[in-house]
C-alpha positions as a printed Julia matrix, in Angstrom:
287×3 Matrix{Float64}:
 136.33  -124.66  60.95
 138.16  -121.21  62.34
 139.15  -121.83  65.76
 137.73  -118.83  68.06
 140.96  -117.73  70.6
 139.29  -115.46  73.13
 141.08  -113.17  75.38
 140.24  -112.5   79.16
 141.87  -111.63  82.47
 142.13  -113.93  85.14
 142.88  -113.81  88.47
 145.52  -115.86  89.94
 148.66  -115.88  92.82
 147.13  -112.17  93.54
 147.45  -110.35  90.23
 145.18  -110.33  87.44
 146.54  -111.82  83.8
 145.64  -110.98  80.26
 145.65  -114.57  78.9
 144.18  -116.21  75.59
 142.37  -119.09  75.38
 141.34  -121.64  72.67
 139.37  -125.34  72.51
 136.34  -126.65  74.1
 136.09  -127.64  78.04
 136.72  -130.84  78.81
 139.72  -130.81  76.59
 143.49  -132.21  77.64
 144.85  -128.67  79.16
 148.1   -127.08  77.55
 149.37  -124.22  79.08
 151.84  -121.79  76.45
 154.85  -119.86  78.33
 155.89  -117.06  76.17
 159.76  -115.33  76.66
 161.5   -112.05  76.34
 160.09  -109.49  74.82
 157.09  -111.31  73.51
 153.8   -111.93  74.91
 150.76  -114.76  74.4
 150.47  -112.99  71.07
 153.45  -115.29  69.73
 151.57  -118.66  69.92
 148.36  -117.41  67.39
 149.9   -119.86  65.04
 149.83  -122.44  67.39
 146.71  -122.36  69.47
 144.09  -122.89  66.81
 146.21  -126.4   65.82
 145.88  -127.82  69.3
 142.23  -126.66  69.85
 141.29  -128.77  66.7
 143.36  -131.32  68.48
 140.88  -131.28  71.45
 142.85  -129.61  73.37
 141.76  -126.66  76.04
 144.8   -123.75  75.11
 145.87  -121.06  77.65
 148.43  -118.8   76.94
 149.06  -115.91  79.77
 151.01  -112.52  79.6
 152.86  -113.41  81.91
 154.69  -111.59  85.42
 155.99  -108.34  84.42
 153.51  -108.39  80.82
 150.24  -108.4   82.52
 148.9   -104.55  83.51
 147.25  -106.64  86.59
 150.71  -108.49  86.96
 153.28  -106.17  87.68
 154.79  -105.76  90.7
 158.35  -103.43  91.43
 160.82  -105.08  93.13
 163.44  -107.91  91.55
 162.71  -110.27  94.31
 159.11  -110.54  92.99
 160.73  -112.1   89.87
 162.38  -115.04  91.17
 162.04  -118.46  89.57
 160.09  -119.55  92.19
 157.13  -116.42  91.84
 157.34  -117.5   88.3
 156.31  -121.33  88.42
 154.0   -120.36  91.18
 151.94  -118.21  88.34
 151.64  -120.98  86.31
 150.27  -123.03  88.85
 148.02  -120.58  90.42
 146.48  -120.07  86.46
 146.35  -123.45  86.72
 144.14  -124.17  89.4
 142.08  -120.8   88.41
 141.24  -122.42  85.28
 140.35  -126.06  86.71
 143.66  -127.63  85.05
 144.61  -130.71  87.23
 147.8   -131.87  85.23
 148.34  -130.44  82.14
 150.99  -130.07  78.73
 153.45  -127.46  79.2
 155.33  -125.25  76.3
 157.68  -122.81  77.06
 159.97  -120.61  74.56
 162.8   -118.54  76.05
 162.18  -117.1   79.7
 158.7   -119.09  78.8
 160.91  -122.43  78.56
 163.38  -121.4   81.27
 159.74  -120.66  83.93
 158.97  -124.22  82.15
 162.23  -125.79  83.81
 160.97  -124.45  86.84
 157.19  -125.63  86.91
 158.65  -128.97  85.98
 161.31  -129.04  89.05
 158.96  -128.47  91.55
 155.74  -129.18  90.6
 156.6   -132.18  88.32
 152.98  -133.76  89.86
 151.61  -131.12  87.88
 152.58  -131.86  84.22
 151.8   -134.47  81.81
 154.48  -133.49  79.55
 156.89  -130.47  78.97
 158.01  -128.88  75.63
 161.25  -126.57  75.59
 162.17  -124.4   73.14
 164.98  -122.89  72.78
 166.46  -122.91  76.15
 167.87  -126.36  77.62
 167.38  -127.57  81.21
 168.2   -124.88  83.3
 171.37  -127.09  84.69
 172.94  -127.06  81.73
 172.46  -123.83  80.57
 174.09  -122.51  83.87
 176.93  -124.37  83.83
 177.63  -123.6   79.92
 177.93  -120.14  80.99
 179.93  -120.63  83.4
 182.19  -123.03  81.88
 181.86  -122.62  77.84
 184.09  -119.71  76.56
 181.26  -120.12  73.28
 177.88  -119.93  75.22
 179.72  -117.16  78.11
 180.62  -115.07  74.82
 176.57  -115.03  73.71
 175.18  -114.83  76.97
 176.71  -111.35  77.87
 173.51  -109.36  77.21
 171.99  -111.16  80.31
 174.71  -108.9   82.45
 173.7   -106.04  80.5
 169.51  -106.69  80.93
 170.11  -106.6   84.51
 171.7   -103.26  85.05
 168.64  -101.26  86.2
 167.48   -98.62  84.05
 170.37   -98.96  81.63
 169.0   -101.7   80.07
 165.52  -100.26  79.5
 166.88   -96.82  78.57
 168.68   -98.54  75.64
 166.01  -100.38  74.51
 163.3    -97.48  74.59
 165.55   -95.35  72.78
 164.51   -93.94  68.98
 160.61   -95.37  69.66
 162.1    -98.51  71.08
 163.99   -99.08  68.37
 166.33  -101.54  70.84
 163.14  -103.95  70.58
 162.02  -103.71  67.06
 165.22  -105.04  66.31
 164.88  -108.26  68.54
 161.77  -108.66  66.54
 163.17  -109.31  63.7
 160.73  -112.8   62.79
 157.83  -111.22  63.92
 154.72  -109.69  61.7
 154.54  -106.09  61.91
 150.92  -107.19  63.59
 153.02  -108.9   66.12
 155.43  -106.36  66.96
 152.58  -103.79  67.16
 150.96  -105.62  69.59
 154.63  -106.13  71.06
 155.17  -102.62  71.3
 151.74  -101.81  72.51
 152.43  -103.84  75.82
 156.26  -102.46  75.91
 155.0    -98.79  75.94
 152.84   -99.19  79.07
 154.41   -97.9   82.48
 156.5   -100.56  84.17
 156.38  -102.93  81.3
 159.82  -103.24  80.1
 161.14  -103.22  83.58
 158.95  -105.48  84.55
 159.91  -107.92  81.76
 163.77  -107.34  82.45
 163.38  -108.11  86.26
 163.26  -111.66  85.22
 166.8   -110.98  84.82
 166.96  -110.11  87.85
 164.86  -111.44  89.77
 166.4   -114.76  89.17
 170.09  -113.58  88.15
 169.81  -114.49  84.32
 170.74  -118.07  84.96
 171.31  -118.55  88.72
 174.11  -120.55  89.05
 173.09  -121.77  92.27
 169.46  -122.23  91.53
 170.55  -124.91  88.7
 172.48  -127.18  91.54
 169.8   -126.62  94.04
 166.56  -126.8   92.31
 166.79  -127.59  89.11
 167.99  -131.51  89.33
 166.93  -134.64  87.17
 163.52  -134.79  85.26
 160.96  -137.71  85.07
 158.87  -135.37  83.15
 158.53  -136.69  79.44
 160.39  -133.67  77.89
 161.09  -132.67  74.26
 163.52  -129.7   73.5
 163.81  -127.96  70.07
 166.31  -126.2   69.55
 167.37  -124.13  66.13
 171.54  -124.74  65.67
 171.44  -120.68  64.14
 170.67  -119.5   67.82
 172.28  -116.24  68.51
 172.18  -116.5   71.85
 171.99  -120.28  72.9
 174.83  -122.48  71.93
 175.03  -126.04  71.65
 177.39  -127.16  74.41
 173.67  -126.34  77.0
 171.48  -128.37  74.34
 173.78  -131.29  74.49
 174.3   -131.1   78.25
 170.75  -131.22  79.37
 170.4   -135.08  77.67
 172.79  -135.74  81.09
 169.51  -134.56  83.42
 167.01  -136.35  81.83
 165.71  -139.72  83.49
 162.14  -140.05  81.71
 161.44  -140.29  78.12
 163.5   -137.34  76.31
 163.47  -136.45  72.81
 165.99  -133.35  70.84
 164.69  -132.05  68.06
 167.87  -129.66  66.24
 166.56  -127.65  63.44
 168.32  -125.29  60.67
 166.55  -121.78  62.34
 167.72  -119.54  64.82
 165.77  -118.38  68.14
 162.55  -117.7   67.1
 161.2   -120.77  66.43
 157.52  -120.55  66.19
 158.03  -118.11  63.77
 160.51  -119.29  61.31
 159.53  -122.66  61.41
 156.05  -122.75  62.56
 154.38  -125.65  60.34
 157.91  -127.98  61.78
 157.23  -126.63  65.25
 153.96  -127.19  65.75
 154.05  -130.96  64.01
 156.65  -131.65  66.77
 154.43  -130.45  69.63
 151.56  -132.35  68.41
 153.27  -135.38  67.69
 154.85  -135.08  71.38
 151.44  -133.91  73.28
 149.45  -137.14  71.68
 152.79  -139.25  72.33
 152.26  -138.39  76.38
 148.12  -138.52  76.51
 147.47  -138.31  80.38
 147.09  -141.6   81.76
């Protein structure tokens, strides 16, 4: 049976939110965090898996994405607006506690949700991006991970950063896409063309100074949550010295999954992905 995903704005926090949804009320909620430069649009492959898995699926645009959602000003994007969305959509929606995924920014807003709303979810899925601890620190302190993670200084130069990726018909971003569909990256680009998009998008950058290194000592501690991180060892811009780091926060059940693929997971390995997300959601059925 084809799995219906319907799109619809709701409102939530103050803004309104382009967000898709898939699976029957009553189902065990999952909320999807997409990252940078993607939008909802990346977990299609997903959603339709855990609907037939009784699961209720949303999946927002998120801050910054969402026409509704936009707001100027870099202190509107700090990691603590962020998790507030999610829990705002939340409660808009009627989710109680629910699953969280997160890829990217998606996983690093995930971190976030988990450190100070960890009432909230059931379990957490992380892709890509280790606990936000970690992450910090192996910038700081890991001449490998510092030496990938210098296009976060760049993205946070106003206006530099979006001129260069706008250029040639945003030409910048087609080239980040390069595991995407060309229907994905139309309906990438479709998004990224609208006024305030990309700046939007980039203020997460900003907003919460790439990887704060004093959010990650201050709010971003040890996690009860049961947690599962995938992470592909090909990663341009993650390195492993983070991945192997965040095992040091973890105090509830904890599972790494390493695979042979690079950032974009869902895309280059989405039949591996998704087994591991189902196998973790029905591993942590709410009590």
């Amino acid at each position: 049976m084809q799995v219906a995903i319907q799109t619809r704005e709701i409102a939530a926090n103050g803004f309104v939110f382009r967000c898709r949804e898939a699976g029957k009320p009553g189902g065990t909620p999952v909320i999807l965090l997409h990252g940078f430069p993607e939008t909802s649009h990346m977990w299609l492959p997903l959603m339709p898996v855990l609907a037939d898995g009784g699961y209720r699926v949303l999946a927002p645009d998120q801050r910054g994405y969402s026409p509704g959602a936009r707001p100027e000003g870099i202190d509107n994007y700090t990691y603590a607006t962020i998790a507030s969305d999610v829990i705002a959509l939340a409660d808009a929606v009627g989710f109680g506690r629910f699953h969280l995924v997160g890829h990217d920014w998606g996983a690093g807003a995930g971190w976030a949700v988990v450190a100070q709303y960890p009432e909230r979810v059931i379990s957490y899925v992380a892709l890509s991006v280790p606990h936000v601890g970690a992450f910090g620190r192996a910038i700081r302190e890991d001449a490998d991970q510092a030496k990938r993670s210098t296009y976060i200084t760049f993205f946070q130069e106003p206006g530099v950063a979006e001129a260069a990726l706008s250029a040639d018909g945003f030409a910048g971003l087609k080239n980040v896409w390069s595991q995407s569909s060309e229907e994905e990256k139309a309906e990438y680009l479709a998004v990224f063309s609208q006024p305030g998009a990309l700046t939007g998008a980039l203020n997460w950058y900003r907003g919460s100074r790439g990887i704060d290194p004093e959010a990650d000592a201050t709010r971003f501690g040890d996690v009860y949550t049961p947690t599962l991180l995938i992470w592909g060892n090909q990663d341009t811009a993650i390195g492993r010295k983070g991945v192997e780091d965040a095992a040091a926060f973890m105090k509830g059940p904890y599972r790494f999954v390493e695979m042979d693929a690079g950032h974009w997971l869902i895309q280059e390995k989405t039949a591996e992905v998704t087994a591991e997300i189902l196998a973790h959601l029905k591993a942590n059925a709410a009590s």
